[in-house]
N, CA, C and O atoms as a printed pandas DataFrame, in Angstrom:
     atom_number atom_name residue_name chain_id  residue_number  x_coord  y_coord  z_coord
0              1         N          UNK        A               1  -22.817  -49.067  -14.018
1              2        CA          UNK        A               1  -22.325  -47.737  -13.703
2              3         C          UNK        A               1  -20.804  -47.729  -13.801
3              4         O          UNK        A               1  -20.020  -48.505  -13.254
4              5         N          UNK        A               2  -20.564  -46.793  -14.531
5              6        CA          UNK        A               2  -19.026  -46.974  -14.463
6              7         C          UNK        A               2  -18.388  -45.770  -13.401
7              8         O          UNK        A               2  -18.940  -44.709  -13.111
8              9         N          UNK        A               3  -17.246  -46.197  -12.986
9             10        CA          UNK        A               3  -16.379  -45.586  -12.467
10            11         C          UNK        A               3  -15.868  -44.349  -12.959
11            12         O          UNK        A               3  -15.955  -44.251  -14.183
12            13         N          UNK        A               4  -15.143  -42.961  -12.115
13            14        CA          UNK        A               4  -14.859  -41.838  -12.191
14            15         C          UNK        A               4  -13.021  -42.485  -12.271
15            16         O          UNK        A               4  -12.528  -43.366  -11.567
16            17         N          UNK        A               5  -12.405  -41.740  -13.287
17            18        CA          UNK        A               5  -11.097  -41.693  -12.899
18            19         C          UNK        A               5   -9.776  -41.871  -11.881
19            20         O          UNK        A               5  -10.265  -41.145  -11.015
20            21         N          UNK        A               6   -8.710  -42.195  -11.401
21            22        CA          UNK        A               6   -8.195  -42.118  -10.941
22            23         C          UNK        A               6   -8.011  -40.427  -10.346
23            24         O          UNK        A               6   -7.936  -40.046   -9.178
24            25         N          UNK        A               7   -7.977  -39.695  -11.502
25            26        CA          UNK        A               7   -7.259  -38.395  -11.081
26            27         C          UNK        A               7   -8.379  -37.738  -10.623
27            28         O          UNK        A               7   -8.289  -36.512  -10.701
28            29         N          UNK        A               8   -9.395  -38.167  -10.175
29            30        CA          UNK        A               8  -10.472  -37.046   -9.628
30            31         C          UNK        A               8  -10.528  -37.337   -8.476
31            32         O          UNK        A               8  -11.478  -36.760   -7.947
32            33         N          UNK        A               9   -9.809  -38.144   -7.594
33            34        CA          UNK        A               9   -9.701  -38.524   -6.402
34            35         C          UNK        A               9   -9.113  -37.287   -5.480
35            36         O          UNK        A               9   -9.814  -37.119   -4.482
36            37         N          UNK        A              10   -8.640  -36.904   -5.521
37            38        CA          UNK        A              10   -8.545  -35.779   -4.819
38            39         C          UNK        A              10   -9.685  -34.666   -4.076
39            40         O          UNK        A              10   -9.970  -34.489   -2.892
40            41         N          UNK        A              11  -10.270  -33.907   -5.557
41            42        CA          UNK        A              11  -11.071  -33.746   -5.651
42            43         C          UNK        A              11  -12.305  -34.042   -4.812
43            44         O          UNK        A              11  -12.882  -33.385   -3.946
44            45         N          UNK        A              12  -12.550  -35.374   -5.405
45            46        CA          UNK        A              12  -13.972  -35.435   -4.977
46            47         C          UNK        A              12  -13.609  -36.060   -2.827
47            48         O          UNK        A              12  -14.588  -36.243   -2.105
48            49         N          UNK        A              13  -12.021  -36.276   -2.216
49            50        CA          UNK        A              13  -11.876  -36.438   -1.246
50            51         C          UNK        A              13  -12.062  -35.021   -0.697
51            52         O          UNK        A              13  -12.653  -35.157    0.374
52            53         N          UNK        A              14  -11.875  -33.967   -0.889
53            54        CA          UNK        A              14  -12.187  -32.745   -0.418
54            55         C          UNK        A              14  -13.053  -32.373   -0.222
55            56         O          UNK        A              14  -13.286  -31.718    0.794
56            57         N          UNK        A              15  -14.255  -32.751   -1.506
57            58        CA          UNK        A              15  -15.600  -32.406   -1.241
58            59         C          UNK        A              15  -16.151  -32.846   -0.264
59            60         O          UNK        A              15  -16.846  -32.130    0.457
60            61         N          UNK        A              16  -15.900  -34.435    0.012
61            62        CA          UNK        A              16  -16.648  -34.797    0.931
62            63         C          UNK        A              16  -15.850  -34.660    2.769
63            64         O          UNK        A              16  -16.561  -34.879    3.750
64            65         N          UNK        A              17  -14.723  -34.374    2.880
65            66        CA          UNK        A              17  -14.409  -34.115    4.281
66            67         C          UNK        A              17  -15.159  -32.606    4.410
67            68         O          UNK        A              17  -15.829  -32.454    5.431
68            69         N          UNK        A              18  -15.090  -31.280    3.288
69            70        CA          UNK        A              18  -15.752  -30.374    3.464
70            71         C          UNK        A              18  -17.268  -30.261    3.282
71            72         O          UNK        A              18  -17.780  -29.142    3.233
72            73         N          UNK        A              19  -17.942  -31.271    3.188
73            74        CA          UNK        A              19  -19.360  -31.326    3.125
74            75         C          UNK        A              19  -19.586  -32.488    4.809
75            76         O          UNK        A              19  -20.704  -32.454    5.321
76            77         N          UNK        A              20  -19.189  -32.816    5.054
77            78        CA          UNK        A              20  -19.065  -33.873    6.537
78            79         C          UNK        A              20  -18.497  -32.733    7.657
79            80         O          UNK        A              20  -19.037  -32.706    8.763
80            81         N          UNK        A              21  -17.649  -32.009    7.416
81            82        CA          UNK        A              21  -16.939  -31.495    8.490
82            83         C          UNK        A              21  -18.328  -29.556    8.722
83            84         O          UNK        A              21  -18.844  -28.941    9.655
84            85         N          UNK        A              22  -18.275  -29.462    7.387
85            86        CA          UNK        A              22  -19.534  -28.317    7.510
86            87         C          UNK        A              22  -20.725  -28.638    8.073
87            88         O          UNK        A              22  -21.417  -27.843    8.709
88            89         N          UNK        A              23  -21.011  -29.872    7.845
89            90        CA          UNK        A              23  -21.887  -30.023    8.230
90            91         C          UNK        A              23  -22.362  -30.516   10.272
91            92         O          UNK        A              23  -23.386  -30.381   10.942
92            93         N          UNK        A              24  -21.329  -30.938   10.487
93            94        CA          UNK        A              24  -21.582  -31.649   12.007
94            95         C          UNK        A              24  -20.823  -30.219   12.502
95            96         O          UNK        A              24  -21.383  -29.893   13.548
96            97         N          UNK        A              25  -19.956  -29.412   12.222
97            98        CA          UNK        A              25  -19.428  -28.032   12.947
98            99         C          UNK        A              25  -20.499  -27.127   12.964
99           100         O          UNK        A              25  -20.844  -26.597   14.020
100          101         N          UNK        A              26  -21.265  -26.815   11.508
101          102        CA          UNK        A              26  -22.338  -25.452   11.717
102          103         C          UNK        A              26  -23.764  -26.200   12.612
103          104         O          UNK        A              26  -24.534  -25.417   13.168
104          105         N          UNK        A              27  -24.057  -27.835   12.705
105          106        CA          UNK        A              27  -24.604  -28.215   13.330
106          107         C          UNK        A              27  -24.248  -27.777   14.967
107          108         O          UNK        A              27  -24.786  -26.846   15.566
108          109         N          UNK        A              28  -23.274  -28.636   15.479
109          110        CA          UNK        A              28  -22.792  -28.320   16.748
110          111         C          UNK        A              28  -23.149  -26.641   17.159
111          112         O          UNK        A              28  -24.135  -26.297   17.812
112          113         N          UNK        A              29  -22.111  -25.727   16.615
113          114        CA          UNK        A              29  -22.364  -24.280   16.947
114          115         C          UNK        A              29  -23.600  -23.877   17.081
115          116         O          UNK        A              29  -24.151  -23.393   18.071
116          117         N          UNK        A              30  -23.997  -24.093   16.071
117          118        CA          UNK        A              30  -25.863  -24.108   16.182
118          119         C          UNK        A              30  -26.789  -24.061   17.299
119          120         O          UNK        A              30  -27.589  -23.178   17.607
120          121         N          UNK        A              31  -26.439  -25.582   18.049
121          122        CA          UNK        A              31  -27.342  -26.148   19.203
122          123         C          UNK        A              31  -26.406  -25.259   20.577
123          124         O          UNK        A              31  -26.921  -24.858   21.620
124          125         N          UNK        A              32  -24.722  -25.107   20.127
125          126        CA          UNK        A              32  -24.304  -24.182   21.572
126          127         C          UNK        A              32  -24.979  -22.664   21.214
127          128         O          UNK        A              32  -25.557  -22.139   22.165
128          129         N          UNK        A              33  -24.963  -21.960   20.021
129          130        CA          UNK        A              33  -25.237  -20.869   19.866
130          131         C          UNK        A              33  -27.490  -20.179   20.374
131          132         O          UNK        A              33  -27.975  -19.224   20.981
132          133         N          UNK        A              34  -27.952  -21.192   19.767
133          134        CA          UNK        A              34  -29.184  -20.794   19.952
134          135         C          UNK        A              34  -30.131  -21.808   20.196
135          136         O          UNK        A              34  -31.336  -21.556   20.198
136          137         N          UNK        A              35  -29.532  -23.303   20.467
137          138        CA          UNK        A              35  -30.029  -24.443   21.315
138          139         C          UNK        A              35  -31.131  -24.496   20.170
139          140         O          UNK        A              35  -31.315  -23.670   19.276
140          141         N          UNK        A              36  -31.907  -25.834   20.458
141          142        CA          UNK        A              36  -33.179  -26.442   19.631
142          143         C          UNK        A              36  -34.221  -25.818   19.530
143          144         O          UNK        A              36  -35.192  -26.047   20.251
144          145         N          UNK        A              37  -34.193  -24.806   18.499
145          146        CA          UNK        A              37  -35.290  -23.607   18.634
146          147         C          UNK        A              37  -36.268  -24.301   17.406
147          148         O          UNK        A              37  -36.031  -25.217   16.618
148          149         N          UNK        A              38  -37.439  -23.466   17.604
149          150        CA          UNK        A              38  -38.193  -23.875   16.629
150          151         C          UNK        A              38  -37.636  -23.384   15.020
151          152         O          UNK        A              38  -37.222  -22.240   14.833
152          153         N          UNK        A              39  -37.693  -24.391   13.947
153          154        CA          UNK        A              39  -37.468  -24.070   12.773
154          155         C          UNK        A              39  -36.460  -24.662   12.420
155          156         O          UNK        A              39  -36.106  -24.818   11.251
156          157         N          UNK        A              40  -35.527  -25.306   14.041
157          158        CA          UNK        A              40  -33.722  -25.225   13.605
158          159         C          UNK        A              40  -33.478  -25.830   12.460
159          160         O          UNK        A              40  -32.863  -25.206   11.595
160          161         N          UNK        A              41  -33.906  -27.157   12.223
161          162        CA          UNK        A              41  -33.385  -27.675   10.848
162          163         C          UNK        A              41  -33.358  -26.929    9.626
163          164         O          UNK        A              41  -32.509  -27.231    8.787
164          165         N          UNK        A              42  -34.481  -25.634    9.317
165          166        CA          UNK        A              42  -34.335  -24.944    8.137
166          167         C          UNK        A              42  -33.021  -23.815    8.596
167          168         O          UNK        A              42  -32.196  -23.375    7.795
168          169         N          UNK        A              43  -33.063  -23.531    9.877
169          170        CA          UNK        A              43  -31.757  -22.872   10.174
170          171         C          UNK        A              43  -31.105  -23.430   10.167
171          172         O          UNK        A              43  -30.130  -22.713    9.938
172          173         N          UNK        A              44  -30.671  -24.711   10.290
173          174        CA          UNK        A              44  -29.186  -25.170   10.080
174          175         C          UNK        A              44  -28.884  -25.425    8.631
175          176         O          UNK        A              44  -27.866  -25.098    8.020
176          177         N          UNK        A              45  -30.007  -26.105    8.156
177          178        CA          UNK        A              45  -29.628  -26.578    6.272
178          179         C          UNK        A              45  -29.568  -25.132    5.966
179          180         O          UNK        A              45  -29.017  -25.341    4.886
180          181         N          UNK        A              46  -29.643  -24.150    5.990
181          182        CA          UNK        A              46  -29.321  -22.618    5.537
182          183         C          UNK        A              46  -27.306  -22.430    5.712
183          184         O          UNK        A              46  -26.307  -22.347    4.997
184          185         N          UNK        A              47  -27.561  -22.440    6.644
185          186        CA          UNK        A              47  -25.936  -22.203    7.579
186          187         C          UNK        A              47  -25.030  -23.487    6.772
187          188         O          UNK        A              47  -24.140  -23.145    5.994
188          189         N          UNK        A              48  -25.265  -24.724    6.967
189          190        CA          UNK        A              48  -24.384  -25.120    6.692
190          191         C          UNK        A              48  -24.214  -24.886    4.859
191          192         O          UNK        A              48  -23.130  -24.722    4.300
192          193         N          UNK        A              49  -25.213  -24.914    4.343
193          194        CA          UNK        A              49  -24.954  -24.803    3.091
194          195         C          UNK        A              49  -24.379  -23.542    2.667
195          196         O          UNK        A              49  -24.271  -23.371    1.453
196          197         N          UNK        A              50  -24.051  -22.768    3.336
197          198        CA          UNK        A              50  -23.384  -21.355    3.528
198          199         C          UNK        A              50  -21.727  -21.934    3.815
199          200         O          UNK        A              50  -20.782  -21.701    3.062
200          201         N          UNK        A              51  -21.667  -22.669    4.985
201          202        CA          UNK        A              51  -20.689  -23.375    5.543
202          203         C          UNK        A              51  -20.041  -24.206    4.520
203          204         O          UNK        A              51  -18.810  -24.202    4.499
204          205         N          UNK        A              52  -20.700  -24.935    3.649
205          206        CA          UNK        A              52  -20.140  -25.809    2.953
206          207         C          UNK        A              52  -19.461  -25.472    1.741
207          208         O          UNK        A              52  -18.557  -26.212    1.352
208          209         N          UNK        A              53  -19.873  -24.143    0.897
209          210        CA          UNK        A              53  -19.261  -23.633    0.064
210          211         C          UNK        A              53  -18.164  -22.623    0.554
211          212         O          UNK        A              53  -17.118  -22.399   -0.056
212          213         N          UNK        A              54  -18.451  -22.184    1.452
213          214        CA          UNK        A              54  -16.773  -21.576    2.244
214          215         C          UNK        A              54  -16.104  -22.354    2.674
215          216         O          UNK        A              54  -14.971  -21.904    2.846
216          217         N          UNK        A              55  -16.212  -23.346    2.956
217          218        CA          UNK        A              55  -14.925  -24.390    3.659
218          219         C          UNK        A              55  -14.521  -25.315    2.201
219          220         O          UNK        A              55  -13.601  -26.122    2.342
220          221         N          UNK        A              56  -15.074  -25.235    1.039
221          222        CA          UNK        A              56  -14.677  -26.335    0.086
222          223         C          UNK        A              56  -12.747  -25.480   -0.477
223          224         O          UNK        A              56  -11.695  -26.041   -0.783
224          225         N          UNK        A              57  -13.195  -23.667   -0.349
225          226        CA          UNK        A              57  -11.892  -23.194   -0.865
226          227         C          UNK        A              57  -10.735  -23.604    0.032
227          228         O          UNK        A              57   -9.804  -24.358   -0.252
228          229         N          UNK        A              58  -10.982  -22.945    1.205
229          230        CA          UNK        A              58   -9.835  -23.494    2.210
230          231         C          UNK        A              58   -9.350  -24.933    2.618
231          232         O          UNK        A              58   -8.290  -25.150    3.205
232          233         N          UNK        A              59  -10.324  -25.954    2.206
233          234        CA          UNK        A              59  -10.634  -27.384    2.142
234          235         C          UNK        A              59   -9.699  -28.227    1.251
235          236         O          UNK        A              59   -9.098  -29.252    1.572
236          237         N          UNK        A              60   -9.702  -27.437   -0.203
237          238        CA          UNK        A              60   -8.595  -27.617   -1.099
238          239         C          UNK        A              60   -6.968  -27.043   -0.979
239          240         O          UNK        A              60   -6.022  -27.665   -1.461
240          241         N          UNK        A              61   -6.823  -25.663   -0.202
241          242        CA          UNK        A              61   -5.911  -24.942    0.198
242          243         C          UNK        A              61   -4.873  -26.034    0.929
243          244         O          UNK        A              61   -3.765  -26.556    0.806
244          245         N          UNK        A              62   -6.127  -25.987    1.829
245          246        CA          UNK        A              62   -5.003  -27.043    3.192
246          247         C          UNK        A              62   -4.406  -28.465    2.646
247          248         O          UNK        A              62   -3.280  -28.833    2.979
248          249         N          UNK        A              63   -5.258  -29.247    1.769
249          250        CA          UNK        A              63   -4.672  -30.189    1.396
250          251         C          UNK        A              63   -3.192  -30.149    0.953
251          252         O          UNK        A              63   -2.392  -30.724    1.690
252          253         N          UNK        A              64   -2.721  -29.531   -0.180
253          254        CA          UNK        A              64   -1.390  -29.201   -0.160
254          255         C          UNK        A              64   -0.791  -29.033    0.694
255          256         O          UNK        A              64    0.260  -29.664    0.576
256          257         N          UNK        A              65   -0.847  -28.428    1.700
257          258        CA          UNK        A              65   -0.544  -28.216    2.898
258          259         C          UNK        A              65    0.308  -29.837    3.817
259          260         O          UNK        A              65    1.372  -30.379    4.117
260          261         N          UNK        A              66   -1.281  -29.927    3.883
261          262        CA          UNK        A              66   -1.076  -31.254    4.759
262          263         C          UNK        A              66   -0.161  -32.529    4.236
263          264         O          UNK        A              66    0.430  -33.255    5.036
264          265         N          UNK        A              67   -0.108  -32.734    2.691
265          266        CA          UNK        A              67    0.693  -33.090    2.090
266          267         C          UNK        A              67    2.396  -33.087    2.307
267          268         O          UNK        A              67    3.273  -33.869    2.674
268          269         N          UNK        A              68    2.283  -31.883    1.900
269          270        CA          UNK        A              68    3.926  -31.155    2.881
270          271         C          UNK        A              68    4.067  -31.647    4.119
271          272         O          UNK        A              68    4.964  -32.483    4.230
272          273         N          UNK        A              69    3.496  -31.403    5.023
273          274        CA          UNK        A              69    3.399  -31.477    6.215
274          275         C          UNK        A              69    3.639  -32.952    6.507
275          276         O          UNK        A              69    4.486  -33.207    7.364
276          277         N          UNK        A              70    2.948  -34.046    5.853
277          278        CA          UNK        A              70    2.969  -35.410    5.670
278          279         C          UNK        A              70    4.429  -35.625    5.958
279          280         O          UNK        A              70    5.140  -35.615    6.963
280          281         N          UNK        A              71    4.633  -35.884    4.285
281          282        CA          UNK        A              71    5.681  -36.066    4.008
282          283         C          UNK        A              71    6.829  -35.955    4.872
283          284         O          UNK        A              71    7.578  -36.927    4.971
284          285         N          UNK        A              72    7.114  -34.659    5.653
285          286        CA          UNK        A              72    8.589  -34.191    6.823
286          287         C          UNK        A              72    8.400  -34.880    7.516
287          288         O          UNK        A              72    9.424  -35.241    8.095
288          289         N          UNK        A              73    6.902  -35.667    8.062
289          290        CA          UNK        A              73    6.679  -35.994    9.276
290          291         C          UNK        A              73    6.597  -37.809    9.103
291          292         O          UNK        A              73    6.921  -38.420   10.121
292          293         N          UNK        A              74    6.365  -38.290    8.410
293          294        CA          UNK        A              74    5.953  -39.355    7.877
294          295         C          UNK        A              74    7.160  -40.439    6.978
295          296         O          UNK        A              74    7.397  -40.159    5.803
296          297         N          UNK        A              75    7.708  -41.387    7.491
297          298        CA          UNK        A              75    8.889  -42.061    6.733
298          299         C          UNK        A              75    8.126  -42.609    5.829
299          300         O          UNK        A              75    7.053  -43.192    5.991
300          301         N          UNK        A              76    8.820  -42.368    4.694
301          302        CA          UNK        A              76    8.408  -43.126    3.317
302          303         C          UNK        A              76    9.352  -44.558    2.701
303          304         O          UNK        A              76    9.017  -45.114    1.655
C-alpha cells in the first residue's frame, strides 16, 4: 500500500478531528438531550452524520486560524 502525499496532511488532519469531535459532541448532547431512548443509535448515526458534514467547513476555517494564533503565542 502506498502512502498519500505530504501535502494532503492537512486535509485529511481536519477530517479526522471533525469526524472524532462530531462524533463524541452529537453523542454526548444526545444522552443529556433525550437520554438512552429506544432506537438511539439510529438517532445518533443520523445526527452526527448531519454533525459531521457541518463541522468539516468550520473545521477547515479554524485551522488557519489556530495557526495564526500559534504562531503569536508559541516561540519558534
Amino acid at each position: 500500500m502506498s502512502k498519500l502525499s505530504h501535502k494532503w496532511e492537512p486535509f485529511i488532519f481536519v477530517g479526522i478531528m471533525a469526524f472524532g469531535m462530531s462524533a463524541i459532541l452529537s453523542f454526548i448532547i444526545l444522552v443529556i438531550n433525550i437520554g438512552f431512548v429506544e432506537h438511539f443509535l439510529s438517532i445518533w448515526f443520523s445526527s452526527w452524520m448531519q454533525a459531521f458534514f457541518i463541522a468539516l467547513v468550520p473545521a477547515f476555517m479554524m485551522r488557519k486560524f489556530a495557526i495564526i494564533v500559534l504562531s503569536k503565542i508559541i516561540q519558534r
